[in-house]
C-alpha positions as CSV (number, residue, x, y, z in Angstrom):
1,X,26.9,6.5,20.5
2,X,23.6,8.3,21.4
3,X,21.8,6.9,18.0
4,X,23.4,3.6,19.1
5,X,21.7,3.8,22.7
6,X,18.7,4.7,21.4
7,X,18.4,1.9,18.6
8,X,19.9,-0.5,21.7
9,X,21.6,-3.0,18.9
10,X,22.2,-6.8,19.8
11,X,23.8,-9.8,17.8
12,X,21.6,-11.2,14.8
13,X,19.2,-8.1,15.4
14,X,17.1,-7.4,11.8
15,X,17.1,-3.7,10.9
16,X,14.7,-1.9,8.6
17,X,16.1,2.1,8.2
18,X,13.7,4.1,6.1
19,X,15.0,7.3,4.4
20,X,18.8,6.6,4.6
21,X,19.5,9.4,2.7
22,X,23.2,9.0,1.7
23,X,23.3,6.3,4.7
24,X,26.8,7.0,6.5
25,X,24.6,6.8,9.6
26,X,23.7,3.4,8.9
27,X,26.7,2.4,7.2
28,X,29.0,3.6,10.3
29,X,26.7,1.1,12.5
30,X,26.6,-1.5,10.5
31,X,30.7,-1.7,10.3
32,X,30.7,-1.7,14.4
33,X,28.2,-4.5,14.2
34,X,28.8,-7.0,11.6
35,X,26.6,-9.3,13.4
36,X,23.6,-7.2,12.8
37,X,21.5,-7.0,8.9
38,X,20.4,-3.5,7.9
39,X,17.9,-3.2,5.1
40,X,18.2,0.2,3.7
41,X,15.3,2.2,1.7
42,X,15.8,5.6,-0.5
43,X,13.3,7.1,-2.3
44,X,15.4,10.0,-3.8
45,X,17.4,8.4,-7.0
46,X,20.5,11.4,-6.4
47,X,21.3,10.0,-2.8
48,X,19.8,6.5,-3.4
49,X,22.9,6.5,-5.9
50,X,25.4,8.1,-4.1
51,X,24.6,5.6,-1.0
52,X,25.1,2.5,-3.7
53,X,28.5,3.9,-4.6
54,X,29.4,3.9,-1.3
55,X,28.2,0.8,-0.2
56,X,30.6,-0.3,-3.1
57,X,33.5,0.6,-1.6
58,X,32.7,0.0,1.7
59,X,31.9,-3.2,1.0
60,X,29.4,-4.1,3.3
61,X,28.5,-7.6,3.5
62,X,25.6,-6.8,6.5
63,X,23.8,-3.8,4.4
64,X,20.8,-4.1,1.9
65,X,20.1,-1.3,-0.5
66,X,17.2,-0.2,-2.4
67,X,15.7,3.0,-3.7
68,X,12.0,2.8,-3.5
69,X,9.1,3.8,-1.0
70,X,8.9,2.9,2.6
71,X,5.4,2.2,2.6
72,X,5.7,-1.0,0.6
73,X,7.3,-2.9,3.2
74,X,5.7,-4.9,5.4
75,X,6.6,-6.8,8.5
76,X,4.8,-10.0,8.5
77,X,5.9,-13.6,9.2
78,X,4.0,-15.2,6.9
79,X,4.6,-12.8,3.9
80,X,7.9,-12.3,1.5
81,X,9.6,-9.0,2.4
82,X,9.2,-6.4,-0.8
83,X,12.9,-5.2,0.4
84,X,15.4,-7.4,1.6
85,X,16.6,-11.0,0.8
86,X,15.8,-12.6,4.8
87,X,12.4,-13.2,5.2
88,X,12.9,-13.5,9.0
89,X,10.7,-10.3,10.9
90,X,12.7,-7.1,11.1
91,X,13.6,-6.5,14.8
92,X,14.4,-2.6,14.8
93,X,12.5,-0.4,12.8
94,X,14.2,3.1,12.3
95,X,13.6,6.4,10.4
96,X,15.8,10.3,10.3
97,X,13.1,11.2,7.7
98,X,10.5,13.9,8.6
99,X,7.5,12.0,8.1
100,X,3.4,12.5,7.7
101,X,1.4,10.4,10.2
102,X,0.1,8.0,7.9
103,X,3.5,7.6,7.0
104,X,4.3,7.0,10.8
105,X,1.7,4.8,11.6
106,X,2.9,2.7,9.0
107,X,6.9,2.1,10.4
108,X,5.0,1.8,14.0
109,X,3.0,-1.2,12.6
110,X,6.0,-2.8,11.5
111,X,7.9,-2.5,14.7
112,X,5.2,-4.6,17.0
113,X,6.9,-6.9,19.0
114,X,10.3,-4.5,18.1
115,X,12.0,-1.4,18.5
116,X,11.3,1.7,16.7
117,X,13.5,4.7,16.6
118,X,11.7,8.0,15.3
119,X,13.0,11.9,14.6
120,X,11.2,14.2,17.0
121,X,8.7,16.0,14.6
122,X,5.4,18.1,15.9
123,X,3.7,14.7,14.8
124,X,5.6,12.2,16.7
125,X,5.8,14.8,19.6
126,X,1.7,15.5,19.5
127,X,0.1,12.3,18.7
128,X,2.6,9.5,18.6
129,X,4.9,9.7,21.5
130,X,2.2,9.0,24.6
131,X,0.1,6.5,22.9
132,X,3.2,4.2,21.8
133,X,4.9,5.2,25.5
134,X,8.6,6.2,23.5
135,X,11.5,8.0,25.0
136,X,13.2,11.0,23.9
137,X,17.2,10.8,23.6
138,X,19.5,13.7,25.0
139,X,20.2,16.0,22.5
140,X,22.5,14.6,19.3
141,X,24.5,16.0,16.9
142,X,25.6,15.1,13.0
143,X,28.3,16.6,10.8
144,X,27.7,20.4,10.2
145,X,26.5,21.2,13.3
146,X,23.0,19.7,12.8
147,X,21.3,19.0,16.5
148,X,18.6,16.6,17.2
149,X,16.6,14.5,19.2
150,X,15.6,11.3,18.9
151,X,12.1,9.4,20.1
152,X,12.3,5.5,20.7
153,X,10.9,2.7,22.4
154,X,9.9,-0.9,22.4
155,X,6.5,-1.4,20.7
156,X,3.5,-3.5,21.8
157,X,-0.3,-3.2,20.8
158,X,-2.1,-0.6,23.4
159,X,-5.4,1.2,23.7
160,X,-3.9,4.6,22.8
161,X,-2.5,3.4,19.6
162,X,-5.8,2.0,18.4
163,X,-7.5,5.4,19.5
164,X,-4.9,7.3,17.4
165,X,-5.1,5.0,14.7
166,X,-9.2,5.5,14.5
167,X,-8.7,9.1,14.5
168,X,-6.0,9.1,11.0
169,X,-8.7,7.2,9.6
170,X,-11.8,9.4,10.7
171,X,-9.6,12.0,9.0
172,X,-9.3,13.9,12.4
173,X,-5.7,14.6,11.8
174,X,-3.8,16.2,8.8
175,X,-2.3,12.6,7.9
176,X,-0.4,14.0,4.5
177,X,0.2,17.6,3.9
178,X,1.2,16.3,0.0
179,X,-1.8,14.3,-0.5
180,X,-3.9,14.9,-3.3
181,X,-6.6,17.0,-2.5
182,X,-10.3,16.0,-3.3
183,X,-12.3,18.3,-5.6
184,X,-14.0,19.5,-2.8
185,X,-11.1,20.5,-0.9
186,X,-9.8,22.1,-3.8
187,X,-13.2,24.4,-3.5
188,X,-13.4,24.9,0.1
189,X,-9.8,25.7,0.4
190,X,-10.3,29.3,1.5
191,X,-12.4,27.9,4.5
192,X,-9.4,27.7,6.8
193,X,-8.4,24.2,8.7
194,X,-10.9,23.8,11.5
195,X,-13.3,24.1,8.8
196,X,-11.3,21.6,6.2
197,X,-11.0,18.9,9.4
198,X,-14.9,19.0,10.0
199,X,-15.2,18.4,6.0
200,X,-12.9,15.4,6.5
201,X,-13.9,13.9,9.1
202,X,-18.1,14.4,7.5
203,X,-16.5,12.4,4.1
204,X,-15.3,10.3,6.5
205,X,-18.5,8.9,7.8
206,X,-20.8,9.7,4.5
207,X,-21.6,6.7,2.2
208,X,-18.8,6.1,-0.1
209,X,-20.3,6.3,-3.9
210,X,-19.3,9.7,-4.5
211,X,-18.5,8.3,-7.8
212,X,-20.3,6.7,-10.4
213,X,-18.3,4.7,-13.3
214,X,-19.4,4.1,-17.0
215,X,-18.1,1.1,-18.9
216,X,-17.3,0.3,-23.0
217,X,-15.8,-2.8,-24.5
218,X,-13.2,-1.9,-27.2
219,X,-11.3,-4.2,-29.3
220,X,-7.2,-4.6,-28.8
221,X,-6.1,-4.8,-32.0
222,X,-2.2,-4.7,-33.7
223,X,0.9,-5.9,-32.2
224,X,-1.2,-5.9,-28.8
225,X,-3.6,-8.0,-29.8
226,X,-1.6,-10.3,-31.5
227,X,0.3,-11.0,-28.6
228,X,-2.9,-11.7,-26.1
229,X,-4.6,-14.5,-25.8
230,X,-7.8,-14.6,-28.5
231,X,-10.0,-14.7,-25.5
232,X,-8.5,-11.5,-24.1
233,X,-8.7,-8.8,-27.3
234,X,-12.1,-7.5,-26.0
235,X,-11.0,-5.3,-23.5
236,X,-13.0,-2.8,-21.4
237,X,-12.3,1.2,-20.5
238,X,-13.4,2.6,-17.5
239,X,-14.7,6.6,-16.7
240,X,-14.6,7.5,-13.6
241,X,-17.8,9.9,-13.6
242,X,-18.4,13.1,-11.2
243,X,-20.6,16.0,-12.2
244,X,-19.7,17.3,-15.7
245,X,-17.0,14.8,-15.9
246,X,-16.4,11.8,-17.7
247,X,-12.6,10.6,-17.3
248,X,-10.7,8.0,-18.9
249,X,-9.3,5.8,-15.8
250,X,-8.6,2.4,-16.5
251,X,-8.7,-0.5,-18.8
252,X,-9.0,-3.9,-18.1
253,X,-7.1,-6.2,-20.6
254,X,-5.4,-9.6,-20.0
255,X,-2.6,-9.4,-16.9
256,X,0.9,-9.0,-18.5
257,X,2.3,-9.6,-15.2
258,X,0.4,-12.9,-14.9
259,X,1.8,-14.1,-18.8
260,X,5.1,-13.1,-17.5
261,X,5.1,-16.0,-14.8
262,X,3.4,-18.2,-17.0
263,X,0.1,-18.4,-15.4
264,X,-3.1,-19.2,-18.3
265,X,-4.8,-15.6,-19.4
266,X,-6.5,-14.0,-16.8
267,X,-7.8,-10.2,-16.6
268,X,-5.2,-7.4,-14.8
269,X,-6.0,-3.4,-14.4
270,X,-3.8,-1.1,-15.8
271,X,-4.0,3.3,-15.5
272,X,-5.2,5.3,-18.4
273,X,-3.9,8.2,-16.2
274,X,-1.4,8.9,-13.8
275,X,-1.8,8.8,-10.2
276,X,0.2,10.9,-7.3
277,X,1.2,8.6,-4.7
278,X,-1.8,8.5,-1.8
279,X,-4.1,9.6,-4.6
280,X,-7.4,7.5,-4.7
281,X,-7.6,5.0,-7.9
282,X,-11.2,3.4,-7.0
283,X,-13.3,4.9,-4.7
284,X,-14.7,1.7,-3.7
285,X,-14.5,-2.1,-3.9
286,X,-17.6,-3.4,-5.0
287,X,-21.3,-2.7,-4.3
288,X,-23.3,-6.2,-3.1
289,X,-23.1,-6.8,0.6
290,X,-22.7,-10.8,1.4
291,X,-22.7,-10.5,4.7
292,X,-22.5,-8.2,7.9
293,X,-20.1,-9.7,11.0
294,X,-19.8,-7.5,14.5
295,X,-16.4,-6.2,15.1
296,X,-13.9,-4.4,14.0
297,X,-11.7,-5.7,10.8
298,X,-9.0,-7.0,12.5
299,X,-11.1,-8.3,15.5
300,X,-13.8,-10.7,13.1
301,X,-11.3,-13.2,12.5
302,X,-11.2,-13.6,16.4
303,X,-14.9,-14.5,16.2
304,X,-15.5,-18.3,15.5
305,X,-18.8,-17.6,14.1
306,X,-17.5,-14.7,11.7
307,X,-14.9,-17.8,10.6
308,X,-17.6,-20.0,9.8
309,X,-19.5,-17.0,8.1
310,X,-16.2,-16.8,5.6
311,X,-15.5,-20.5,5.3
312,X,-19.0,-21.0,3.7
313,X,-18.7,-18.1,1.4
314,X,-15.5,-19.5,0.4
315,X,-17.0,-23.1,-0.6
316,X,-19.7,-21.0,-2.3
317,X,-17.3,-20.4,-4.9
318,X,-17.1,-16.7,-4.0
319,X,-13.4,-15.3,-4.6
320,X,-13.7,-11.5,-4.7
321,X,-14.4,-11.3,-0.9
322,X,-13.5,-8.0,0.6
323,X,-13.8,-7.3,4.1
324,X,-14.7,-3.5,4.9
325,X,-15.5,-1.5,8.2
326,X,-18.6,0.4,8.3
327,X,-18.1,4.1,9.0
328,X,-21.4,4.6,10.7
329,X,-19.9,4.0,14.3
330,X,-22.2,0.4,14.5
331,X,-18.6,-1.6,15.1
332,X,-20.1,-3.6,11.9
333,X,-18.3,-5.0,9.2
334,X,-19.6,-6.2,5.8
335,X,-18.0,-8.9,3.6
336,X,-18.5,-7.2,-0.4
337,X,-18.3,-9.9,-3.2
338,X,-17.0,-7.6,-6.3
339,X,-17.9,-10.1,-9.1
340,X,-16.7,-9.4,-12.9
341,X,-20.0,-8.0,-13.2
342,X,-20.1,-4.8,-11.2
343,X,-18.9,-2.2,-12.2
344,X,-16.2,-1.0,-9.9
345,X,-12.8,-2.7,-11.6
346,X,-11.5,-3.3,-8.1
347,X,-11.7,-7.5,-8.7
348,X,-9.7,-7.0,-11.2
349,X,-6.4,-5.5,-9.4
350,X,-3.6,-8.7,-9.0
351,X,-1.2,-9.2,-6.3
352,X,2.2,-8.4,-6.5
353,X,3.4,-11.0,-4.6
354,X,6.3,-13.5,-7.0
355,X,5.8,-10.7,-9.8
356,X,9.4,-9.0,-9.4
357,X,7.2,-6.1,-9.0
358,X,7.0,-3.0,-6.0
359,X,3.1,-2.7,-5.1
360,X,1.7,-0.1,-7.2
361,X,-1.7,0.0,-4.8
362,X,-3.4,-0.4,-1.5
363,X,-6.8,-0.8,-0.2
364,X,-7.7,0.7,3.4
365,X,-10.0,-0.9,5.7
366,X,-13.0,1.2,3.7
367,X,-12.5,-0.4,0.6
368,X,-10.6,2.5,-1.6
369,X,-7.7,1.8,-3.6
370,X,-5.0,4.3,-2.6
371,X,-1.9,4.7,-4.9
372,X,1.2,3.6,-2.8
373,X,3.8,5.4,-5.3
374,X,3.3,8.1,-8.0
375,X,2.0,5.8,-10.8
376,X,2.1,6.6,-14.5
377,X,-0.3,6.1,-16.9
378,X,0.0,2.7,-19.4
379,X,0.3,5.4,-22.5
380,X,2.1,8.7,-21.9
381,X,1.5,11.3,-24.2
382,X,-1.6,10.3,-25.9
383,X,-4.0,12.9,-24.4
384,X,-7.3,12.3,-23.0
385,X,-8.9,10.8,-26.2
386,X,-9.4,7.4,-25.8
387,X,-9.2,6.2,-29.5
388,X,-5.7,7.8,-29.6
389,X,-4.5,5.7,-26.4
390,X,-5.8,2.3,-27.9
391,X,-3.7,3.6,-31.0
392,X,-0.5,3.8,-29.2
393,X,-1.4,1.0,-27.1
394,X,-1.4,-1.2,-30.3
395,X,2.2,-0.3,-31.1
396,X,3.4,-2.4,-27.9
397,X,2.9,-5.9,-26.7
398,X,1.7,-7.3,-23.9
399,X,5.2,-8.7,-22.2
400,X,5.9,-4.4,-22.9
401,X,3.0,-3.4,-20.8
402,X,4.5,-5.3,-17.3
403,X,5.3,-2.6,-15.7
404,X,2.5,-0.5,-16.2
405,X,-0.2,-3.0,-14.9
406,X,-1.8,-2.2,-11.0
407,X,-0.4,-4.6,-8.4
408,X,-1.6,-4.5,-4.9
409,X,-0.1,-6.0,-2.1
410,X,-1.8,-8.5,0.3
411,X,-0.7,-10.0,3.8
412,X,-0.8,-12.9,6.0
413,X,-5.0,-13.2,5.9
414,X,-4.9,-13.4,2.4
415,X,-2.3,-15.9,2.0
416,X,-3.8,-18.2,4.8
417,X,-7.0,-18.3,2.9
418,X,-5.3,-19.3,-0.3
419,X,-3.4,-22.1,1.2
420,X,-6.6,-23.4,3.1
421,X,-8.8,-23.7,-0.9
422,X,-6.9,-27.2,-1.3
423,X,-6.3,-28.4,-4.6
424,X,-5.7,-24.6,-6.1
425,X,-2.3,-23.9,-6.9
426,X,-2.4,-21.6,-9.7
427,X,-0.6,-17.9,-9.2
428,X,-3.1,-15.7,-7.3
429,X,-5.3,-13.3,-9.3
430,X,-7.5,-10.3,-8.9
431,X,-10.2,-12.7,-10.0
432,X,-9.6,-14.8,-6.6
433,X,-8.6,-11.8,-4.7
434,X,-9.5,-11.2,-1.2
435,X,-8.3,-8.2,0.5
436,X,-8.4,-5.9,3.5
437,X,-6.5,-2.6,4.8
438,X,-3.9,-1.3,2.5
439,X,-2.1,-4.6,1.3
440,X,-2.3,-5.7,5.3
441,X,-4.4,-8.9,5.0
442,X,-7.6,-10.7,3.3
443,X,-10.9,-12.1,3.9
């Protein structure tokens, strides 16, 4: 009854519940109100499992299942669900999971205009509960004697949240205690954390470019090659360069995603290593600077003359538009055209929007690509040698290599600006790709 109160449940209401667990929560609420959908999302396969068995027998015509990561899903009118068959907005968003505050931030986006319903965590209770003005329940209990508490209110767009959400990005809070650390913070980790929160929030405002990234061509030959399109078998390796370092990272061969839906030969990314989920992939998205517009990302397309900027760059014929806030405190943005010429990949990554595919990637509002989910690399097993990869590469085929290939995912900005280049129906491709913060929206 408490959880009830606090999630405040209505006819036709549109639930998204992150972390179900082994969902007898959510299975116990959705049989006293068959009127409401749930959409349910498990990460871990043992009680992703055990929740689908149950749901069998249960029965459940109101309840969606499906075991995969949280922060895939997005909340957007004008964009296809990842999870769930109604595309309508999800009213209620709701969590039991101990999250990070990325992780959050995140479900909080997805509830504007809804309800969310959080755990009480030192995270929620220190950052999140004043700035999105949430309640605390009275004290509930489970089965085994398990008490908790339980934060919740109705979300709409306020000052504190967008001071809290500047300071996750300036890296003034520990966002992801299981995120891949940097080099850096791999040296400095005896420095203690006020020391390692001045060092993030300093890599927060330097110039990205950390990196630098060396390119060869290679030949696809084999069973690979045979099944690409002629125009395709020169392919391209990346290295991700640092230091002493020179990394295998990614090659760039025709899309096997893009063949699958039957869309003419185009290039897609794919990992020559594996990633742990939040880990970056490309430390930036491009180099040349198009254009500078004042304001914040998502406040330019408010600006009529920012709108005219983008139209003309569109009729241009530019269609790797990217638009990134500056971290120099200016409230500047700049619009980065990533042609097939530079030598960043980022172009190159294709939405995974009609695939059949999860998301794979994200880019925030700096331009990095951020894993979304722990990704593995196109050959497992091969080592670090490059010629050995393209050998066991050349055992498979291209339909093989579908689920290995980088999809990111892109909202309602992007979507709007391919519906308004009239006359071009073809599937969307990194090639035409324009993208903003983490899979939320395009030039």
């Amino acid at each position: 009854p408490g959880m009830a109160r606090a999630l405040r449940l209505y006819d036709g209401a549109h639930v998204f519940w992150a972390g179900t667990g082994r969902a007898m929560e959510m299975y116990t609420l959705a049989m006293c109100w068959p009127t409401v959908h749930f959409v349910g999302v498990e990460a871990v396969e043992s009680a992703y499992q055990w929740a689908q068995y149950a749901l069998g027998v249960l029965r459940l015509s109101n309840v969606e299942l499906y075991h995969g990561d949280l922060a895939d899903e997005t909340n957007d009118a004008d964009v296809p669900h990842v999870y769930g068959l109604q595309p309508r907005r999800y009213t209620h968003v709701y969590t039991a999971a101990a999250l990070p505050l990325v992780r959050v931030l995140h479900l909080l986006d997805m509830a504007q205009g809804g309800r969310v319903i959080l755990p009480r965590s030192p995270a929620v209770e220190a950052h999140v509960r004043d700035a999105f003005g949430l309640d605390m329940s009275e004290e509930l209990a489970q089965s085994g004697g398990l008490r908790f508490w339980l934060f919740f209110g109705d979300v709409a767009e306020s000052e504190g949240q967008r001071i809290l959400r500047l300071g996750v990005e300036a890296g003034a809070y520990d966002t992801d205690s299981n995120a891949e650390q940097t080099e850096d913070e791999d040296e400095e980790e005896e420095e203690g954390p006020e020391r390692r929160a001045v060092r993030r929030r300093r890599a927060a405002i330097e110039p990205l470019g950390s990196w630098t990234w060396a390119m060869e061509e290679v030949d696809i030959g084999g069973a690979l090659g045979a099944s690409m399109d002629p125009h395709f078998t020169r392919a391209r390796v990346f290295y991700r360069v640092r230091r002493d370092e020179r990394v295998p990272w990614l090659l760039m061969a025709q899309s096997s995603v893009l063949q699958r839906m039957g869309a003419a030969a185009q290039w897609g990314l794919y990992p020559l290593r594996a990633f742990k989920s939040n880990a970056c992939v490309i430390d930036r998205y491009g180099d040349t600077v198009v254009a500078s517009l004042r304001g914040a990302r998502d406040t330019v397309g408010d600006d009529a003359e920012a709108r005219r900027v983008l139209a003309q760059l569109v009729r241009e014929g530019r269609r790797n538009l990217m638009l990134v806030e500056r971290a120099d405190g200016t409230g500047m943005s700049d619009v980065i055209d990533a042609g097939p010429t530079d030598d960043v990949p980022a172009w190159a990554i294709n939405a995974a929007l009609g695939s059949g595919r999860m998301p794979s990637v994200r880019f925030n509002r700096r331009g990095r690509c951020r894993a979304v989910q722990t990704i593995g690399a196109v050959v497992e097993d091969a080592g670090d040698e490059v010629a050995s990869m393209l050998s066991s590469l050349e055992n498979c085929t291209l339909p093989s290599l579908w689920r290995r290939e980088l999809l990111a995912v892109y909202g309602a900005d992007y979507w709007r600006g391919m519906a308004n280049q009239a006359g071009d129906a073809r599937p969307a491709t990194g090639g035409r790709k324009r993208g903003r913060d983490g899979g939320d929206g395009g030039g």
